[in-house]
VMD Tcl script that draws the C-alpha trace (Angstrom):
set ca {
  {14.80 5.59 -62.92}
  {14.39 8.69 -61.91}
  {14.90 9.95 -58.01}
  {11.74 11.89 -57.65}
  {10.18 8.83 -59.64}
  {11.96 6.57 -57.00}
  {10.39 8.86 -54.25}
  {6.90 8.67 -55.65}
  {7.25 5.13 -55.56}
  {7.87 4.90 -51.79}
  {5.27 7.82 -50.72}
  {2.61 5.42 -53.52}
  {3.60 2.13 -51.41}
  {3.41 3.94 -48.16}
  {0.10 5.20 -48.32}
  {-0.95 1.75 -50.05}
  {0.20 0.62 -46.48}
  {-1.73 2.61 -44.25}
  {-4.71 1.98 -46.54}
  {-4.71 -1.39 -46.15}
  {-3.75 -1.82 -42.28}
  {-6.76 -1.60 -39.91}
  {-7.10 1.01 -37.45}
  {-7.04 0.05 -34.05}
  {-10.76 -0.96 -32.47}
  {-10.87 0.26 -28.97}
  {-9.96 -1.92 -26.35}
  {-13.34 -2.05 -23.98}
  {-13.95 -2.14 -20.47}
  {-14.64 -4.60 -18.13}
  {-18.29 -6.37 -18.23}
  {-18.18 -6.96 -14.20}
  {-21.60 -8.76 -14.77}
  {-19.36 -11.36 -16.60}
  {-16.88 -11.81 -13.16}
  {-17.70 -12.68 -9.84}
  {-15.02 -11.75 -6.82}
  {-14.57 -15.74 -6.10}
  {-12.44 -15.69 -9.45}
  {-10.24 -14.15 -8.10}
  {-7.31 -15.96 -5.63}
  {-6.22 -14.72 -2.66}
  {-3.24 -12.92 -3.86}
  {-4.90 -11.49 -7.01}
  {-7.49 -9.62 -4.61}
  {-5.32 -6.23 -5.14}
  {-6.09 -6.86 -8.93}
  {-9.74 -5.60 -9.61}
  {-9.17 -1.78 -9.99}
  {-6.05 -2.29 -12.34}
  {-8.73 -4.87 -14.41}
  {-11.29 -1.66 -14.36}
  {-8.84 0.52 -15.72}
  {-6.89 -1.43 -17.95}
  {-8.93 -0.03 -21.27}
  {-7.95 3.25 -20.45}
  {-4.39 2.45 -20.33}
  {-4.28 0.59 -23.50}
  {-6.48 2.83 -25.52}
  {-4.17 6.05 -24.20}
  {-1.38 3.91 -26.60}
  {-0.45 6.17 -29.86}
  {-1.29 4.86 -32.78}
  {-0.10 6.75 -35.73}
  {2.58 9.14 -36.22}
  {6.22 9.68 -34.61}
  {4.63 9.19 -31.47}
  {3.79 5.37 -32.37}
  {3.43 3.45 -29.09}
  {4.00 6.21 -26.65}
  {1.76 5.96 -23.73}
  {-0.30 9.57 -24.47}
  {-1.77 10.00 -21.20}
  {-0.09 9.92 -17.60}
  {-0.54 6.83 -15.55}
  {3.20 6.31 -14.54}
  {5.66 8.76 -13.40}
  {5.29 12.42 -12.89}
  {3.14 14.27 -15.71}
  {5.89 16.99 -16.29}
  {8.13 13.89 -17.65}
  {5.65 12.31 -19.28}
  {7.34 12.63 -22.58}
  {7.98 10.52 -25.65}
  {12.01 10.31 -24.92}
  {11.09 9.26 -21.49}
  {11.85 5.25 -21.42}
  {10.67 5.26 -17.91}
  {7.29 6.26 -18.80}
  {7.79 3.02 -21.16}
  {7.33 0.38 -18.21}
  {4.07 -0.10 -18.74}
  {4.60 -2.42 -21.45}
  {4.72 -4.92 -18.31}
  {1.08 -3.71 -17.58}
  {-0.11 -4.41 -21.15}
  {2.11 -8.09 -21.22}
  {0.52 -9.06 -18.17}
  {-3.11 -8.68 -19.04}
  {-2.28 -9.94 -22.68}
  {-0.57 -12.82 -21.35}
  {-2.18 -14.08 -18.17}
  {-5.19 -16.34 -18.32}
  {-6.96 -16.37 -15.40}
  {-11.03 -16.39 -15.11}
  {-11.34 -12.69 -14.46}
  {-9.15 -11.32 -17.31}
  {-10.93 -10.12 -20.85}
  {-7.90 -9.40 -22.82}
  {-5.66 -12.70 -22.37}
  {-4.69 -13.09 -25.46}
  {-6.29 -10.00 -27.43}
  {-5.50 -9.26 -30.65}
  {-6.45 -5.26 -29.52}
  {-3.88 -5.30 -26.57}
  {-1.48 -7.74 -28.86}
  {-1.70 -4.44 -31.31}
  {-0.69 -1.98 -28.72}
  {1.68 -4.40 -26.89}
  {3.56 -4.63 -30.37}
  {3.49 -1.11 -30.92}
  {5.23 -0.44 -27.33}
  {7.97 -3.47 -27.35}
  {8.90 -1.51 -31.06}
  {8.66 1.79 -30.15}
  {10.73 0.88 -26.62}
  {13.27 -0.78 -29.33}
  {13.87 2.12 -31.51}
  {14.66 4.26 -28.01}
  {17.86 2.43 -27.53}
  {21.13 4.22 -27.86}
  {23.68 2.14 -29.96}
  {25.46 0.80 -26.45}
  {22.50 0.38 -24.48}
  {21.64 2.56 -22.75}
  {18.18 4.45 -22.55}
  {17.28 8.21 -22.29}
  {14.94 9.68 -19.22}
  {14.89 13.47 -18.80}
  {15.41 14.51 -22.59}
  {16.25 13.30 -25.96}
  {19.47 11.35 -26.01}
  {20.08 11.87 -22.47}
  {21.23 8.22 -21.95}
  {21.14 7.87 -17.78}
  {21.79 4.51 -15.58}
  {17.96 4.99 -14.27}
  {16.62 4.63 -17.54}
  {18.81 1.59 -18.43}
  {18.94 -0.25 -15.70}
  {15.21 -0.01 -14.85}
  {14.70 -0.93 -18.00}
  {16.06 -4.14 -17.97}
  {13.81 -5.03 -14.54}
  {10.36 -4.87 -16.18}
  {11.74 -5.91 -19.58}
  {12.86 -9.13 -18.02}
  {9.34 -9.97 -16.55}
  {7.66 -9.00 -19.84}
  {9.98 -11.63 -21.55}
  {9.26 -14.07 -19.12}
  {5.20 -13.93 -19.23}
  {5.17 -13.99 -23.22}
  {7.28 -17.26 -22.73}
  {4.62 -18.42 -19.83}
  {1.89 -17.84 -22.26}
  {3.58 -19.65 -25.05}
  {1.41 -19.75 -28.39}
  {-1.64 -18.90 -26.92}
  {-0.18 -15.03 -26.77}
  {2.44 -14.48 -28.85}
  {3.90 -11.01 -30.51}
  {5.26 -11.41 -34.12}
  {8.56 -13.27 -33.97}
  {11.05 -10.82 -35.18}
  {9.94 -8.22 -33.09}
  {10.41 -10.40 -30.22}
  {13.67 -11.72 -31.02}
  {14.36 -7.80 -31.20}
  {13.49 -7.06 -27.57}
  {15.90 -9.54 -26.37}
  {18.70 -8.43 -28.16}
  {18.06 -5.01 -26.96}
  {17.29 -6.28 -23.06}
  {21.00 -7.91 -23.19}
  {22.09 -4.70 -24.56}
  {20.87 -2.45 -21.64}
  {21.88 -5.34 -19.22}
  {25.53 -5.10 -20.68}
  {25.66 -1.76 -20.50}
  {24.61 -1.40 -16.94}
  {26.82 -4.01 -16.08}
  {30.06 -2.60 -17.62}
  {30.43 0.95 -18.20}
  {31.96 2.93 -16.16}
  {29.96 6.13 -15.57}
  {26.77 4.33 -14.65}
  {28.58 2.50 -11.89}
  {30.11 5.49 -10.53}
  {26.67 7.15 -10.63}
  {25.09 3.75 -9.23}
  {27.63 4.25 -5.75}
  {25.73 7.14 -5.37}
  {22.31 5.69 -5.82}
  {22.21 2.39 -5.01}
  {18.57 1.65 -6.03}
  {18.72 2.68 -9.29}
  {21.63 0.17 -9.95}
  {20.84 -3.19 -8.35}
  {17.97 -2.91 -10.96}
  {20.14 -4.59 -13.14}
  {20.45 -8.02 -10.35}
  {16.87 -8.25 -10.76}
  {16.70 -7.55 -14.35}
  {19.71 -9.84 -15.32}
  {18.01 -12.93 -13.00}
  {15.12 -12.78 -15.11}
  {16.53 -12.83 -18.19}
  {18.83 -15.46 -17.16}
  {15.80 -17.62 -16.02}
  {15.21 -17.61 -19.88}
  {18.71 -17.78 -21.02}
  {20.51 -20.01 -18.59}
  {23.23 -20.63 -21.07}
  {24.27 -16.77 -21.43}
  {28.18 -17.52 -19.93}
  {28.38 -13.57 -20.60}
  {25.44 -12.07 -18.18}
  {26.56 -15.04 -15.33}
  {30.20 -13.99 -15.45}
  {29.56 -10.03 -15.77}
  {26.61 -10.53 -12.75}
  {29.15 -12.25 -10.32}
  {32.20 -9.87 -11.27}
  {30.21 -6.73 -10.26}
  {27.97 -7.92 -7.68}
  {31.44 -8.01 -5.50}
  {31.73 -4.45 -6.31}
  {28.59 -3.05 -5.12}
  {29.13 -5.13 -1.59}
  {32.40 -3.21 -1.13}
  {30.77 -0.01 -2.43}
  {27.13 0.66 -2.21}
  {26.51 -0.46 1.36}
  {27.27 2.46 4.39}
  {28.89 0.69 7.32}
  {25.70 2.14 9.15}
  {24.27 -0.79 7.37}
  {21.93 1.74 4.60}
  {22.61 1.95 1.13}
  {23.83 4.95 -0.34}
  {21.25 7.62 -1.73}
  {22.65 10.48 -2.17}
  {25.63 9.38 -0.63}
  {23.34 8.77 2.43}
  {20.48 7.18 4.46}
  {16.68 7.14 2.63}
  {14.31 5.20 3.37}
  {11.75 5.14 0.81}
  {14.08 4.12 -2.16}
  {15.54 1.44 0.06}
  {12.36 0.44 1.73}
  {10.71 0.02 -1.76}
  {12.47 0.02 -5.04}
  {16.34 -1.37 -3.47}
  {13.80 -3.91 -1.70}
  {12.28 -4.72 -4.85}
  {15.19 -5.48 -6.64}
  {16.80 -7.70 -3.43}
  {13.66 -9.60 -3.76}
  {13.61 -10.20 -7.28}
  {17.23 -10.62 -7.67}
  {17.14 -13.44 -4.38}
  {14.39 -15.44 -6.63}
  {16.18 -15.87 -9.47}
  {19.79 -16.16 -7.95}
  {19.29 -17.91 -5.03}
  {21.59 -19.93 -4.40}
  {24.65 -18.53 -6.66}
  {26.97 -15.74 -5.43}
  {24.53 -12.49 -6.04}
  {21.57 -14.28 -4.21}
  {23.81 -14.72 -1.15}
  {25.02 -11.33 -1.32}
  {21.57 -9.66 -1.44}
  {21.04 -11.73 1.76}
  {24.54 -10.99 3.21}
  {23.49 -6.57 2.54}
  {20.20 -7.57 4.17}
  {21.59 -8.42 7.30}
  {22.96 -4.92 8.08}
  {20.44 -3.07 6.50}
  {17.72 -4.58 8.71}
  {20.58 -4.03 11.65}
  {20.21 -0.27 10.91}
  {16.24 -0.19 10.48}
  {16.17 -1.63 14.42}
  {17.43 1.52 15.28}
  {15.52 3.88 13.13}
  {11.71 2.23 12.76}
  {9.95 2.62 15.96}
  {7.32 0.41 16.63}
  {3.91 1.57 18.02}
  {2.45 0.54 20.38}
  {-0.40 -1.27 18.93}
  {1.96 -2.91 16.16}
  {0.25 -0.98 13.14}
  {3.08 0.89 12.13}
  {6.57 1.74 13.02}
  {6.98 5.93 12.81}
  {10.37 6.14 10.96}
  {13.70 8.56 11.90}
  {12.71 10.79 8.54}
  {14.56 13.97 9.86}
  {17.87 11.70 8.01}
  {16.50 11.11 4.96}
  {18.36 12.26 1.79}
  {16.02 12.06 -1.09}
  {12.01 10.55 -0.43}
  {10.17 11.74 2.61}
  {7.97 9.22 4.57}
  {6.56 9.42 7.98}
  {6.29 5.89 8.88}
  {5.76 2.04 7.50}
  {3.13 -0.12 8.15}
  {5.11 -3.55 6.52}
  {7.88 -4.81 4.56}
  {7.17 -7.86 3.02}
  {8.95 -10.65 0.85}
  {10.99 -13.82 0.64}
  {14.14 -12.53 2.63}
  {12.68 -12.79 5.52}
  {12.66 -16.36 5.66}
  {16.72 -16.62 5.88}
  {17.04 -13.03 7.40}
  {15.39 -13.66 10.70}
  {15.70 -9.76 11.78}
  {13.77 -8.90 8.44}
  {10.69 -10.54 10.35}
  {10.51 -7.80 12.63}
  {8.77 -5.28 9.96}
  {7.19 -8.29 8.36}
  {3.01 -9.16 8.07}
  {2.76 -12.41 10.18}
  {0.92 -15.67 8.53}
  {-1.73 -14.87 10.75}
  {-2.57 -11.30 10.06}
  {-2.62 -12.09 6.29}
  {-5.26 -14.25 7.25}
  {-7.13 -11.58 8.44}
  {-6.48 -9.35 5.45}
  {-7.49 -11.93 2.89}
  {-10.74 -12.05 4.47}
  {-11.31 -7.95 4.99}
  {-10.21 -7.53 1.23}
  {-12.73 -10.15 0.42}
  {-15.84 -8.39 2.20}
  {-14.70 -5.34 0.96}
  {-13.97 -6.73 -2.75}
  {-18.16 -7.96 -2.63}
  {-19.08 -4.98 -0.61}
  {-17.60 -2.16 -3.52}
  {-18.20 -4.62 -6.59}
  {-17.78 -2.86 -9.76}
  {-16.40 0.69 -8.37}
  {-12.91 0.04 -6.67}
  {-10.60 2.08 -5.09}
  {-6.82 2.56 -5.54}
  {-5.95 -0.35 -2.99}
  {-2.72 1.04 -1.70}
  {-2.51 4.50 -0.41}
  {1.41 4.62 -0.97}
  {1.14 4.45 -4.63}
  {-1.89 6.94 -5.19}
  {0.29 9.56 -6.87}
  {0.94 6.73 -9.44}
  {-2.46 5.83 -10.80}
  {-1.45 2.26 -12.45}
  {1.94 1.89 -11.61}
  {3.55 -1.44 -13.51}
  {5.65 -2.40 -9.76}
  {1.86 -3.91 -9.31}
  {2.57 -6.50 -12.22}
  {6.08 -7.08 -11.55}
  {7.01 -10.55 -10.47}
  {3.85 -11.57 -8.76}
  {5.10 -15.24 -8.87}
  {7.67 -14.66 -6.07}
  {5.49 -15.09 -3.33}
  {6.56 -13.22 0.38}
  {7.44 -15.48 3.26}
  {4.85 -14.39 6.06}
  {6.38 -15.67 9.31}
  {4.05 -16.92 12.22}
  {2.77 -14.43 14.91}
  {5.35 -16.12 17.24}
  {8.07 -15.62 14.82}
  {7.32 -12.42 14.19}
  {7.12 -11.45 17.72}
  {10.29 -12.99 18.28}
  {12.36 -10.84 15.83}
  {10.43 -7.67 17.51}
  {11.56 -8.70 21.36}
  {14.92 -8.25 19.73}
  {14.91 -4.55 18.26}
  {17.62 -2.61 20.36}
  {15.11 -0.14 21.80}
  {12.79 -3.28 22.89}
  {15.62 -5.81 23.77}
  {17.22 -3.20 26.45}
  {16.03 -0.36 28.20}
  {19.66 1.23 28.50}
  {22.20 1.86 26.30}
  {23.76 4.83 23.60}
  {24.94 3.54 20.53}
  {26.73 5.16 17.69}
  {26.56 4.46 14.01}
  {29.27 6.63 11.64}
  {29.50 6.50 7.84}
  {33.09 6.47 6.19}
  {31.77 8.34 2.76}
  {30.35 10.96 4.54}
  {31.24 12.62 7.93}
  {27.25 11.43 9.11}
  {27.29 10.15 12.65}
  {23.89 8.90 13.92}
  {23.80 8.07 17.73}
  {21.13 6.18 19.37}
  {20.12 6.85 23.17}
  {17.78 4.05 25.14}
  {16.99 5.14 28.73}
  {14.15 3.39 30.44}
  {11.83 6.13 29.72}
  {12.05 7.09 26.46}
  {14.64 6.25 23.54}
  {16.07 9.71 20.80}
  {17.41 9.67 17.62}
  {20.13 12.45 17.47}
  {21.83 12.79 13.93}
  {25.27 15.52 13.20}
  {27.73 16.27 10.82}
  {27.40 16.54 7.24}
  {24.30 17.47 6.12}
  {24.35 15.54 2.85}
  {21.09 16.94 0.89}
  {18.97 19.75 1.09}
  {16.21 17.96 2.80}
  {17.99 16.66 6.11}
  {17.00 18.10 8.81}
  {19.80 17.26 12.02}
  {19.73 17.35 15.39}
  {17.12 15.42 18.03}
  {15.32 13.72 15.00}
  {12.48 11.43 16.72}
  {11.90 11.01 20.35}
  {9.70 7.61 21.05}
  {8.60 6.32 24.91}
  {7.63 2.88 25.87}
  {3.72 2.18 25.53}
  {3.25 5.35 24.20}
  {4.97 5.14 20.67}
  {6.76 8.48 18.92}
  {6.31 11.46 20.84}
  {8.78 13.76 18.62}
  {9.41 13.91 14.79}
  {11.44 16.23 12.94}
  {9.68 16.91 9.21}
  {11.87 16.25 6.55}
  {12.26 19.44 4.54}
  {10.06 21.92 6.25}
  {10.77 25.27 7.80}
  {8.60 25.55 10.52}
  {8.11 21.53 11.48}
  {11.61 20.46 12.32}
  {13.31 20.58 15.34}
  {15.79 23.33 16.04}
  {16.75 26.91 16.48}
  {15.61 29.28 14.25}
  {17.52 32.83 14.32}
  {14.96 35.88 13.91}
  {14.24 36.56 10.17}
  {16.04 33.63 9.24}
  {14.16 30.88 6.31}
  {15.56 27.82 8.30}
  {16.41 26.00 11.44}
  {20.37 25.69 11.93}
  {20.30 22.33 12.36}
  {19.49 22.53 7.91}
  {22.80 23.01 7.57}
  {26.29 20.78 8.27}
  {26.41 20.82 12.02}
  {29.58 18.86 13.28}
  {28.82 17.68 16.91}
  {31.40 17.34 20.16}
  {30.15 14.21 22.31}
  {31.17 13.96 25.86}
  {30.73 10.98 27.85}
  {31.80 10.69 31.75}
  {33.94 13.94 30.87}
  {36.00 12.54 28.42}
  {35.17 13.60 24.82}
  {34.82 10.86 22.36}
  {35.83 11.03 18.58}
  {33.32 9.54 16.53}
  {35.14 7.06 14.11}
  {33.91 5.47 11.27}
  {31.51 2.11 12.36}
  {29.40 0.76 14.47}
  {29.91 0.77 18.57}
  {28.28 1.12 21.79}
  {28.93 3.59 23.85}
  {29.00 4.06 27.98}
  {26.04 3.56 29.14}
  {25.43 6.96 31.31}
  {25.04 10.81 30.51}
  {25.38 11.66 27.23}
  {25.99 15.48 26.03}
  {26.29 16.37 22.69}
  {27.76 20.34 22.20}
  {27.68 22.41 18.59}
  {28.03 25.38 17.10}
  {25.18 27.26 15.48}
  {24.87 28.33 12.04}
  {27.33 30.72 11.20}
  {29.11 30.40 14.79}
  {26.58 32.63 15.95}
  {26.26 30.60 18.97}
  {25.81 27.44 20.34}
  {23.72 24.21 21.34}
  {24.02 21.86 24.13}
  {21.96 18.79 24.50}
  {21.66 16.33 27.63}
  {20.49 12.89 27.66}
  {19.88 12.27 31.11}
  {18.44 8.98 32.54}
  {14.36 10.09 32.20}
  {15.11 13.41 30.39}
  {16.58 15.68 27.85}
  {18.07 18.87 28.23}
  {18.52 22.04 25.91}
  {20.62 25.11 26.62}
  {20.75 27.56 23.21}
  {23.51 30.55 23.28}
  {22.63 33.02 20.48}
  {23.39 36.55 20.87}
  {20.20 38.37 19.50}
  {16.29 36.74 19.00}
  {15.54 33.31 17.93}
  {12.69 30.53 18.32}
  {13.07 27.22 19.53}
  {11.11 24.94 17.32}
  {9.64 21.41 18.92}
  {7.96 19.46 16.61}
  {5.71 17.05 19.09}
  {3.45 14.27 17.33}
  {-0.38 14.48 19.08}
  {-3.66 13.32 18.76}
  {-7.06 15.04 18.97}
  {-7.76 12.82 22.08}
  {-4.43 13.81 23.41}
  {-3.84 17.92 22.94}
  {-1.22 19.46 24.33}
  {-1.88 21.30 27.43}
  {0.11 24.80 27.24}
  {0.89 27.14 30.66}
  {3.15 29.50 32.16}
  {6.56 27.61 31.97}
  {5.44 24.19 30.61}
  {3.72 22.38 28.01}
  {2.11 18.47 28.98}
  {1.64 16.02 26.49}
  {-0.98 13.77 28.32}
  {-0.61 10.29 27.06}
  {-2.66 6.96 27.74}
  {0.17 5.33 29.33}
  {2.70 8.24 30.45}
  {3.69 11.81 29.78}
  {6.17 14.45 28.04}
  {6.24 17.25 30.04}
  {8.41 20.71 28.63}
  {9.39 22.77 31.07}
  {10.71 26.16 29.67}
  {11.25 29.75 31.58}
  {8.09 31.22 32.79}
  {6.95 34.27 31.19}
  {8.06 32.89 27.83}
  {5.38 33.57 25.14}
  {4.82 29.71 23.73}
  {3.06 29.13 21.18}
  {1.05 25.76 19.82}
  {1.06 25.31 15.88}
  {-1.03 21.96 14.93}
  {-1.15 20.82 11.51}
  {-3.97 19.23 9.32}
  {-2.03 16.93 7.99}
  {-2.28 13.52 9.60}
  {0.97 11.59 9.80}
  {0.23 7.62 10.80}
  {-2.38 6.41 13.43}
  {-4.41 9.90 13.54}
  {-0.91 11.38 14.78}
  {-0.61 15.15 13.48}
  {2.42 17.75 13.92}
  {1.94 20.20 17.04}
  {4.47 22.36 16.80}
  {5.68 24.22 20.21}
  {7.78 27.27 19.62}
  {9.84 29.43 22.26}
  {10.91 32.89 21.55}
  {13.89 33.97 23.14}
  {16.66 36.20 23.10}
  {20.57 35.60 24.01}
  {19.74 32.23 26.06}
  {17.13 29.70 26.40}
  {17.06 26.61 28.64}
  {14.39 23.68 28.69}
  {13.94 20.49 29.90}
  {12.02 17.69 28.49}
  {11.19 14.97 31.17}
  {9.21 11.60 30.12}
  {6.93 9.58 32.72}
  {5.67 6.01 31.59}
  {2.39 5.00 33.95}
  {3.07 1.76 36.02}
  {1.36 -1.51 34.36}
}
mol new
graphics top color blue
foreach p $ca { graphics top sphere $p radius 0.5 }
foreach p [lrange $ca 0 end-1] q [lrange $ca 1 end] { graphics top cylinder $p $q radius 0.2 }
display resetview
């Protein structure tokens, strides 16, 4: 036989193939004529505008071609990495697996031979990604990163776990499935035991502890895997001794961020604590939680009204977020301080019935029902592990854990937090009118902005918040023609206390309670900075030789402008007052922004030009009750 005879053959049996195989039929929409809101529990009430656009993720599923099973249109992740090496962008299988698999009254496709088509087409397609070890590719072809593996294993794990749930009922061919298994050990092996992902996982600790999460899961099915249970407990040690700051944050970017911790770190705690708990990585997700929640008391500041606490963002490394409204999940039942940022039983209560009128008020055209994740149209996280259910605490316990925040439990007191990976020290200043973030040393990414970070007064919430990663909204001195503030740069800080100087040394300690100043050099050592914390004020003196602008970044309302004169500005609050005093004749200037932060609060920028020196004084008054 003949090769080109052989080759005919093969083309002849291929086509015969195609022939015969059907071509997809579109998978339709919702019929919300068919579905009434009562179908739908209390904790599925987030579910309806996923349901709604559900078709347009499946039918966006390639169906021919080299592109077989890629997700052709952008619903998760950015669009610029939206690409067919992108295994990241290949998540979404979990979105397709859980309306395939889940039988509830609402849901269409439970067991759809369209979406069983497209799921199929995915699981293979995710398959044939894998590098021969493992690993998984993100950012181009055969770029095999930790992300991409250990992520991977997180959402494969839960898609495993619903096709078991749904048992015959939904079920992918057999082989195929078998073959997503063998390829979700893989990646969890591979996370678990080479070398270079660790070292890149110390570094970024969410991306990671993916692999807790994903390896609980998949032990959930395979209880028997010695392997996975003996790799999980050998490393789990490792990232205690290494991914945890003795600040009490996790390393990103070799420093603090909130919004990777807050959300995809907290995540996999929460997933990893439901399937573990009880063995050695459950109690060390609870054990990290401790400190972590330690270092949040000092750097969430609670508003007055309890809607949101404004967060310390001038520090973070790599995600920038104003503020959080509510961190939610099982921890908090056996971390008591977790309860602090927590949803109480009784204001769940509450929601439940809003998102109910509001479900029957907007029937049949719904809105994205989380504001957080609106730059990810149908992100899978809303499909991932919905069976762990959060532990709301009562109002009174709740309360409880809030009366014990450091800036609520005591009106006086400086505290210092210093990292021992980076030279970061973060000191914390409570006086009985008003508590300050102030943050020095290394400045570990691009983004940080240093310095007097967030400045927040009793009854009257934050008053002062550097901008992560802005020019003109963060705190600080700003030389005359120059692109930044000084303090976004490394800015190494003296600290005197009582006249003696104090050496900032790795750890957590309080400090004596009394003045505080904190003395450094300017950019360049063109100059420098003294700041006082005083008992009801703050103090700036700036030496530059030559023009600059002070830059104060104060948070205001439209009820509550500030009021600018010769020598002072007034920030008129409902229950007290920052006042700015600053050398008369100095041409201030007001700078609000449109862009509203949390609770109506915008940016109002106050700048002060100067030349050589420049003095001001910041006093806070809280109204009597």
């Amino acid at each position: 036989m003949t090769r080109t005879f052989v080759i005919a053959i093969v083309i002849l049996s291929m086509t015969s193939l195609s022939v015969g195989a059907e071509k997809w039929k579109p998978v339709p929409p919702v019929d919300w004529s068919k579905i009434k809101p009562a179908g739908f529990s209390d904790d599925e009430l987030d579910l309806p505008y996923y349901l709604a656009r559900f078709h347009e993720v499946a039918n966006a599923i390639v169906e021919e071609g080299p592109d077989r099973g890629f997700i052709a249109k952008r619903f998760w992740r950015n669009e610029k990495d939206n690409k067919p090496y992108n295994a990241r962008v290949m998540e979404s299988h979990l979105t397709l697996a859980y309306m395939y698999c889940t039988k509830r009254p609402w849901n269409p496709y439970f067991a759809s031979a369209d979406v069983r088509d497209r799921l199929e087409a995915m699981l293979a397609r995710w398959c044939d990604m894998q590098n021969d070890d493992g690993r998984f590719s993100e950012y181009g072809p055969k770029q095999w990163n930790l992300p991409a593996t250990a992520f991977a294993t997180k959402f494969m794990a839960e898609t495993l776990i619903l096709l078991k749930e749904a048992g015959d009922a939904a079920r992918i061919d057999d082989a195929l499935h078998k073959r997503v298994i063998a390829a979700d050990r893989k990646a969890i092996i591979a996370t678990l035991t080479m070398k270079d992902l660790y070292e890149h996982g110390k570094r970024y600790t969410n991306q990671y502890t993916n692999v807790f999460a994903g390896a609980g899961g998949y032990l959930s099915l395979f209880p028997d895997d010695a392997e996975i249970k003996e790799l999980i407990e050998h490393r789990i040690a490792d990232v205690q001794r290494d991914f945890q700051s003795p600040c009490g944050y996790l390393y990103e970017a070799d420093g603090p961020d909130f919004g990777y911790t807050l959300h995809t770190y907290h995540s996999n705690a929460e997933m990893a604590f439901h399937y573990l708990a009880g063995t050695a990585v459950g109690e060390a997700f609870v054990e990290m939680e401790g400190p972590w929640n330690e270092w949040l008391g000092y750097n969430l500041l609670r508003e007055p009204d309890g809607s949101t606490f404004a967060i310390n963002r001038g520090i973070e490394t790599r995600q920038k977020h104003a503020a959080i409204r509510r961190e939610d999940g099982a921890l908090a039942e056996v971390v008591p301080s977790a309860r602090a940022f927590a949803t109480s039983k009784e204001e769940h209560a509450k929601e439940v019935v809003q998102m109910r009128r509001q479900l029957a008020e907007s029937w049949g055209k719904f809105d994205h029902p989380n504001d957080e994740e609106r730059n990810s149209p149908y992100s899978p996280y809303i499909f991932l592990q919905r069976e762990a259910k959060p532990f709301y605490p009562t109002n009174a316990q709740r309360d409880d854990a809030i009366k014990r925040l450091p800036y609520l439990a005591k009106q006086s007191f400086t505290h210092q937090r210093v990292d021992s990976r980076k030279k970061a020290v973060f000191t914390f200043i409570r006086r009985p009118t008003y508590y300050a973030t102030f943050s020095s040393g290394d400045h570990i990414t691009d983004q940080q902005r240093l310095g007097l970070d967030l400045i927040w007064l009793p009854k009257c919430g934050a008053v002062l918040q550097s901008q992560t990663g802005t020019a003109d909204a963060a705190w600080g001195t700003r030389f005359d023609g120059a692109e930044q503030v000084c303090e976004a740069t490394e800015m190494p800080a003296t600290f005197i206390f009582a006249d003696q100087v104090i050496q900032p040394m790795p750890g957590n300690k309080d400090l004596p309670i009394g003045k505080v100043i904190a003395r450094y050099a300017l950019q360049k050592e063109q100059g420098g900075k003294t700041i006082t914390f005083d008992t009801d004020a703050i103090d700036v003196a700036v030496d530059h030789k030559g023009a600059f602008v002070e830059q104060i970044p104060l948070l205001t309302r439209a009820d509550n402008p500030v009021a600018l004169a010769d020598g002072s500005a007034r920030l008129k609050l409902p229950h007290g007052q920052v006042l700015i005093t600053f050398p008369p004749g100095t041409q201030a200037n007001l700078t609000p922004s449109d862009q509203k932060l949390f609770n109506d609060k915008i940016v109002t920028v106050l700048t002060l030009p100067a030349s050589d020196t420049l003095t001001y004084h910041l006093l806070f008054t809280i109204n009597p009750d």
